[in-house]
C-alpha positions in Angstrom: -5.6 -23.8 -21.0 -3.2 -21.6 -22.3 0.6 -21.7 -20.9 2.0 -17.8 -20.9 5.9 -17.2 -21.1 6.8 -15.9 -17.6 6.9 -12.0 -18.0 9.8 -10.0 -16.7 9.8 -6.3 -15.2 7.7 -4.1 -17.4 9.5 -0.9 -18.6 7.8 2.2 -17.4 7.6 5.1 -19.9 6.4 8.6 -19.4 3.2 9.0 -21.9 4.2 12.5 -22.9 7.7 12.7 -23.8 8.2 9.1 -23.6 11.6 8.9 -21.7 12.3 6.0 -19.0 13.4 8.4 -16.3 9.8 7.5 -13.9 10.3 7.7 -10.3 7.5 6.3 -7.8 6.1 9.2 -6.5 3.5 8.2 -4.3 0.9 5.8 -3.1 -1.5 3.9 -0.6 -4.6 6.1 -0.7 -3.9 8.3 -3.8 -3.1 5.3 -5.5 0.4 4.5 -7.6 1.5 8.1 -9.1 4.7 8.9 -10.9 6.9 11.4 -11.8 9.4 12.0 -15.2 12.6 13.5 -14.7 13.0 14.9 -17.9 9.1 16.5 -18.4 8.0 17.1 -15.3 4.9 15.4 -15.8 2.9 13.6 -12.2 0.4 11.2 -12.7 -0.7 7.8 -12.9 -0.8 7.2 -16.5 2.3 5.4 -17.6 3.2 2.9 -20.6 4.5 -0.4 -20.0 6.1 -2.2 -22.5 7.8 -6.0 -22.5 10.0 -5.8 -25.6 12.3 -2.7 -25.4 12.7 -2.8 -29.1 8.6 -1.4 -29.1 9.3 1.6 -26.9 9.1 5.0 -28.9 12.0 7.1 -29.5 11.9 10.2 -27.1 10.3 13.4 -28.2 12.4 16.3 -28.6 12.0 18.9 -25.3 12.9 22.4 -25.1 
């Protein structure tokens, strides 16, 4: 058996411009959506990443 290091909060970024400003938008039947502050994007689709040094710089938005 395996022994895993005890994993902190995952940091949620937005897969489009890839900023870290996610609110919880809704849930229960609709299931977990989000929403970027910076994009505008809704969804469900986010990245999570352990390591902070691995998250992508943020894309440039007009």
């Amino acid at each position: 058996m395996r022994h895993r290091k005890p994993r902190g909060k995952p940091i949620l970024v937005c897969p489009q411009c890839y900023s870290m400003r996610l609110i919880y938008d809704a849930g229960l039947i609709t299931g977990q959506r989000y929403h970027c502050l910076r994009c505008d994007y809704v969804g469900s689709l986010v990245l999570e990443f352990d390591d902070p040094t691995q998250i992508p710089p943020e894309k440039e938005w007009k």
